[in-house]
PAROKE-618958 format. One record per residue (C-alpha): residue in three letters; x, y, z. Coordinates in steps of 0.5 Angstrom, whole numbers, padded with zeros to 4 digits, always signed. Layout:
ALAXYZ...
END
This chain:
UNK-0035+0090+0032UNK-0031+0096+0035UNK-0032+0101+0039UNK-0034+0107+0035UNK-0032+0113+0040UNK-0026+0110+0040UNK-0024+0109+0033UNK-0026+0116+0031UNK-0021+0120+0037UNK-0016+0116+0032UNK-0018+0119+0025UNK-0013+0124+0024UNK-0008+0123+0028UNK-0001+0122+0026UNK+0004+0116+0027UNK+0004+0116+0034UNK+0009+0112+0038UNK+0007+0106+0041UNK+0012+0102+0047UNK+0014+0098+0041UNK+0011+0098+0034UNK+0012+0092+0029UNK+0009+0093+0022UNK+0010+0088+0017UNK+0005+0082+0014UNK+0004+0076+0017UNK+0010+0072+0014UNK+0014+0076+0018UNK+0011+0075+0025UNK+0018+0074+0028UNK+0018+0073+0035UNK+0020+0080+0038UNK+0026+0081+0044UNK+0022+0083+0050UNK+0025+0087+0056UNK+0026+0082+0060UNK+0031+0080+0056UNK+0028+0073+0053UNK+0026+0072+0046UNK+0019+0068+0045UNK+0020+0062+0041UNK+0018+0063+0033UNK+0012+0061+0030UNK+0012+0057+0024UNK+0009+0060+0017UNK+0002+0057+0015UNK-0001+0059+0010UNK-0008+0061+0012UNK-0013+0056+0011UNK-0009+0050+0012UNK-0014+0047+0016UNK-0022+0047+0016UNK-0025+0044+0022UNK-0024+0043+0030UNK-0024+0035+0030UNK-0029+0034+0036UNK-0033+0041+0040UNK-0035+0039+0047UNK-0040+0041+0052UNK-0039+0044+0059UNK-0045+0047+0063UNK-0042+0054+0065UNK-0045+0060+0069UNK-0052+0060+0065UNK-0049+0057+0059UNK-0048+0050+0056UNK-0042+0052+0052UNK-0039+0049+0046UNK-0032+0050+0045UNK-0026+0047+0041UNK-0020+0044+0046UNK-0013+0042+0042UNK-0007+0041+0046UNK-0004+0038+0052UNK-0009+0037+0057UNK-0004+0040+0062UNK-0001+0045+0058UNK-0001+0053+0059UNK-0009+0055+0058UNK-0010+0059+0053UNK-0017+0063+0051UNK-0019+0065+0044UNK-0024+0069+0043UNK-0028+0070+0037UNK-0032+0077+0034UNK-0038+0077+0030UNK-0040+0076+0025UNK-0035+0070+0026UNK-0034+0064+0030UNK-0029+0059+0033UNK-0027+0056+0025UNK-0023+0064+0026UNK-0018+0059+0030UNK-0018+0054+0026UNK-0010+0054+0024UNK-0008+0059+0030UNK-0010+0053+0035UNK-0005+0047+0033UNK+0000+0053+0032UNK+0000+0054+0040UNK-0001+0047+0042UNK+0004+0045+0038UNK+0008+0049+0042UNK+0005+0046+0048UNK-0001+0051+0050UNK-0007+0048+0051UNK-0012+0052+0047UNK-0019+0053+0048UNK-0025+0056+0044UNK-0032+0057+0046UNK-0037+0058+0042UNK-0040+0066+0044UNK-0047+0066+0048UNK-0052+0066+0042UNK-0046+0062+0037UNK-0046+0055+0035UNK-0048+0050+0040UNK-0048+0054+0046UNK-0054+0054+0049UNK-0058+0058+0055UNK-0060+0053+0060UNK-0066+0055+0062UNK-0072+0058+0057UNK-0072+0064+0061UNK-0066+0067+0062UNK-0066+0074+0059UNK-0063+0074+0052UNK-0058+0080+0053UNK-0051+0081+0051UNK-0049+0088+0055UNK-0042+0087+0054UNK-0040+0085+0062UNK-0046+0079+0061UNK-0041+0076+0055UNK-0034+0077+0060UNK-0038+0073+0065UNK-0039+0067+0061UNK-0032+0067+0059UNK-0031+0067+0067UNK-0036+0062+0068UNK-0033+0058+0063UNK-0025+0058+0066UNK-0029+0056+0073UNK-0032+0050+0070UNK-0026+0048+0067UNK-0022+0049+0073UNK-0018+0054+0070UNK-0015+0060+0075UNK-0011+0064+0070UNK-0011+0064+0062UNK-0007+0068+0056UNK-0014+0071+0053UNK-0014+0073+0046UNK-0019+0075+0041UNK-0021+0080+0036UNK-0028+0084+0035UNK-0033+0082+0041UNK-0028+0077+0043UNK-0022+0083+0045UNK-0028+0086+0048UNK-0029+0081+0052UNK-0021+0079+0053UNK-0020+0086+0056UNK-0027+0087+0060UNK-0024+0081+0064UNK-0017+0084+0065UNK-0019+0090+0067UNK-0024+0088+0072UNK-0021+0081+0074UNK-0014+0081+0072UNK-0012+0076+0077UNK-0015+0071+0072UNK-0011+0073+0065UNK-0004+0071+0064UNK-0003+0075+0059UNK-0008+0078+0053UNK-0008+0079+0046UNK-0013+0085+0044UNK-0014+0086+0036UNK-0016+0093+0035UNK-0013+0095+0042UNK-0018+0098+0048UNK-0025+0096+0046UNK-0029+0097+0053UNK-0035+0100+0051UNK-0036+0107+0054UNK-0044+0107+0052UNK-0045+0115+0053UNK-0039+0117+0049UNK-0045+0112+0044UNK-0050+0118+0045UNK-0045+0123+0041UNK-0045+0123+0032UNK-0038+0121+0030UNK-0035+0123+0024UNK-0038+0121+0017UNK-0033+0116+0015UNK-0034+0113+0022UNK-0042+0113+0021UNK-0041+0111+0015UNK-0038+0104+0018UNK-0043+0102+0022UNK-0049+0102+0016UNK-0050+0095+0020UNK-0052+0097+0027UNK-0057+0103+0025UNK-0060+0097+0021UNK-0060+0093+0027UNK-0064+0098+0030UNK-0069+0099+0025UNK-0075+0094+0025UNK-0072+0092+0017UNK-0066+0090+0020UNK-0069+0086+0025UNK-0074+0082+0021UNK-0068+0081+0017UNK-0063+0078+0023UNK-0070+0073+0025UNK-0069+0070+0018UNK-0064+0065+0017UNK-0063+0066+0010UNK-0063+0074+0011UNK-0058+0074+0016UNK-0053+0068+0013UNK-0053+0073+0007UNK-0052+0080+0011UNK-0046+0077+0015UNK-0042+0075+0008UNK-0043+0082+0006UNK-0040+0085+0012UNK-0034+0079+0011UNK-0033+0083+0005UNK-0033+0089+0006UNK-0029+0088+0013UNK-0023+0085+0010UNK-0023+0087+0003UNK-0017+0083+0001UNK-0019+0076+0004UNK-0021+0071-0002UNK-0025+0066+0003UNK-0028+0061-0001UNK-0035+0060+0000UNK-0034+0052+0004UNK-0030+0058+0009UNK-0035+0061+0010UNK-0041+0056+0010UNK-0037+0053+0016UNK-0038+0058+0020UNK-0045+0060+0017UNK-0048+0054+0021UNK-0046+0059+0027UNK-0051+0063+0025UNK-0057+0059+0026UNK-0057+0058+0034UNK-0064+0060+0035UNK-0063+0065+0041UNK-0057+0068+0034UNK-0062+0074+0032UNK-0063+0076+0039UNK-0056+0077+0042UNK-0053+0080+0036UNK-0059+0086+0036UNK-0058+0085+0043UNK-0052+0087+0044UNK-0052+0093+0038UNK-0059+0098+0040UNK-0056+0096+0047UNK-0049+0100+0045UNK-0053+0106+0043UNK-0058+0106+0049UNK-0063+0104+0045UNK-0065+0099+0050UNK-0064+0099+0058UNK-0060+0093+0060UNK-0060+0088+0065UNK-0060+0090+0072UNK-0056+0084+0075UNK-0050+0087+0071UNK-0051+0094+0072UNK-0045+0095+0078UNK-0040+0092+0072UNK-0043+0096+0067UNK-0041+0102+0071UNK-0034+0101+0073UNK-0033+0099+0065UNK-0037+0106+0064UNK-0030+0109+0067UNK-0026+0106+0063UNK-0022+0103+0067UNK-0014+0101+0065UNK-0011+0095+0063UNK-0005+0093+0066UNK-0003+0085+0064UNK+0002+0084+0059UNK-0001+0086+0053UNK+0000+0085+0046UNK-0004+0090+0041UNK-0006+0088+0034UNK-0007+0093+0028UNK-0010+0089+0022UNK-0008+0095+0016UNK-0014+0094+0012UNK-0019+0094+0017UNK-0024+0099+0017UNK-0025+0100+0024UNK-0017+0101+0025UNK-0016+0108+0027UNK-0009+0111+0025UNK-0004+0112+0030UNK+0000+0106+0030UNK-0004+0104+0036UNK-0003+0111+0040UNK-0011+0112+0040UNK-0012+0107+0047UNK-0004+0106+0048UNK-0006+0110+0055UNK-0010+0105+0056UNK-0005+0099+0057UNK-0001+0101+0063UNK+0003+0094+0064UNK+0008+0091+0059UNK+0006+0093+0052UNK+0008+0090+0044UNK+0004+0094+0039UNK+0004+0091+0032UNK+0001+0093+0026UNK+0000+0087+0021UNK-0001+0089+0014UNK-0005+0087+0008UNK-0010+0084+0013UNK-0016+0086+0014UNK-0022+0084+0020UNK-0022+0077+0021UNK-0015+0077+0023UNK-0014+0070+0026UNK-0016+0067+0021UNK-0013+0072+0016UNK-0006+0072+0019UNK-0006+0065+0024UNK+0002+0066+0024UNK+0003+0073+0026UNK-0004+0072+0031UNK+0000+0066+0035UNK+0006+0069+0034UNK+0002+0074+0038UNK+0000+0070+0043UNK+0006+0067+0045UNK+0009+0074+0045UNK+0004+0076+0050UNK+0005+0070+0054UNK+0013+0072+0055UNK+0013+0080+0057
END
């Protein structure tokens, strides 16, 4: 999920301002004026849940993936990208999606490695999931499709992933959507204790790092029942229904799922060493580079890995056109807690 060290510079700091901020629920997701003058259509009101299923999910070989992913839209619309977190999947998406294409976008949802119907190529390809390797699937899979340049958005790995992409390959994001901001993991920052209510936060990946954590990851059942927990506790004020998240549970059987997941969370906090084919992204990352693509910033309020400050713990990071907003009453999963106010975003995004 969020990066901890980040999200501990936050804790304490007063409301800070941001290049713009507007906080309000999702039902008043308004399209804002933007400076260049241009106020970006409105997205209508949904009530989250409205749907529940993608009609058909499709294939393509990328990189070293076959991924899975959703496509709804105009096949020569403006692309956009949505990006999911864990534990989720692309049914996150699932009433954002035909908000945008029925704007006219062409929305694309792929399964993460290690989610869903994706699948690895080859048996022996490392199981891993350093942060720079999930970006490069995302690029992987614009190139097989043959998309130069995509509006990114995402929440938890996927804002991760989205602002991997616009800081080491700008060229190939139109505009982005960062849930929770600047998410670019800075691993030695890793190494230090953060604040009791930070650690407290990420029980789950002290877990992971244990061997009762990973024999739980490796049962099925174990670990579909882990990821309800942390729904529940991630957004407090969601009442999902157990269809909802049945849906996307069947996300967690992937057989390399157990492998990615723990992979991905002892490599944060160097327990284990990455993969070397990726170490030169991994050490332009380590510095944290900038962003500067037009950015939409998204806040959910109930979210416990959102820091106080209205954004301006990694306001700093973003040095293009920026919109920040805080969408109260919403927890984790924001997507698919508030679509309206997420494509609202979108769309926002792609007018700065």
């Amino acid at each position: 999920m969020i990066n901890r060290r980040t999200f501990s510079k936050g804790v304490g700091l007063g409301a800070g301002a941001a290049a713009v901020s507007l906080t309000g629920p999702q039902t008043q997701a308004s399209a804002a004026q933007h400076p260049s003058g241009t106020a970006a259509p409105a997205v209508p009101t949904v009530a989250a849940g409205t749907h529940t299923e993608f009609s058909t999910l499709q294939h393509v070989k990328a990189g070293v993936l076959d991924v899975s992913y959703a496509e709804v839209g105009p096949a020569h619309g403006p692309v956009v990208v949505l990006l999911h977190g864990w534990p989720y999947d692309i049914h996150s998406f699932v009433d954002v999606a035909p908000l945008l294409a029925d704007l006219g976008y062409r929305v694309l949802v792929p399964h993460l490695r290690g989610h869903g119907s994706t699948r690895f190529l080859s048996r022996h390809t490392p199981r891993t999931a350093e942060q720079s390797a999930i970006a490069l699937d995302i690029i992987a899979f614009m190139d097989a499709l043959k998309i130069e340049k995509a509006v990114l958005a995402g929440f938890d790995w996927g804002s991760r992933t989205a602002d991997i992409i616009a800081a080491l390959w700008p060229e190939r994001v139109k505009s982005l959507v960062s849930t929770s901001g600047y998410l670019i993991t800075e691993r030695k920052a890793q190494l230090g204790p953060a604040l009791p209510a930070v650690e407290h936060n990420w029980w789950y990946q002290w877990y992971f790092a244990t061997d009762r954590g990973v024999k739980a990851m490796e049962n099925v059942d174990q670990r579909i029942a882990l990821c309800r927990y942390v729904w529940t506790l991630v957004s407090p004020n969601w009442d999902f229904s157990d269809a909802t998240f049945a849906r996307t549970a069947e996300a967690f059987k992937n057989p390399d799922y157990a492998a990615i997941v723990l992979y991905n969370y002892r490599w944060r906090i160097s327990l284990i060493e990455g993969d070397r084919r990726y170490d030169r992204y991994e050490r332009k990352l380590a510095a944290q580079p900038p962003i500067g693509v037009p950015t939409v910033t998204l806040d959910a309020a109930l979210d416990p890995f959102t820091a106080p400050g209205d954004g301006s713990a990694y306001r700093s990071h973003f040095t293009g056109p920026y919109l920040h907003r805080t969408i109260a009453d919403i927890g984790h999963n924001l997507p698919q807690e508030a679509p309206t106010a997420f494509a609202q975003a979108v769309v926002d995004a792609d007018h700065l």
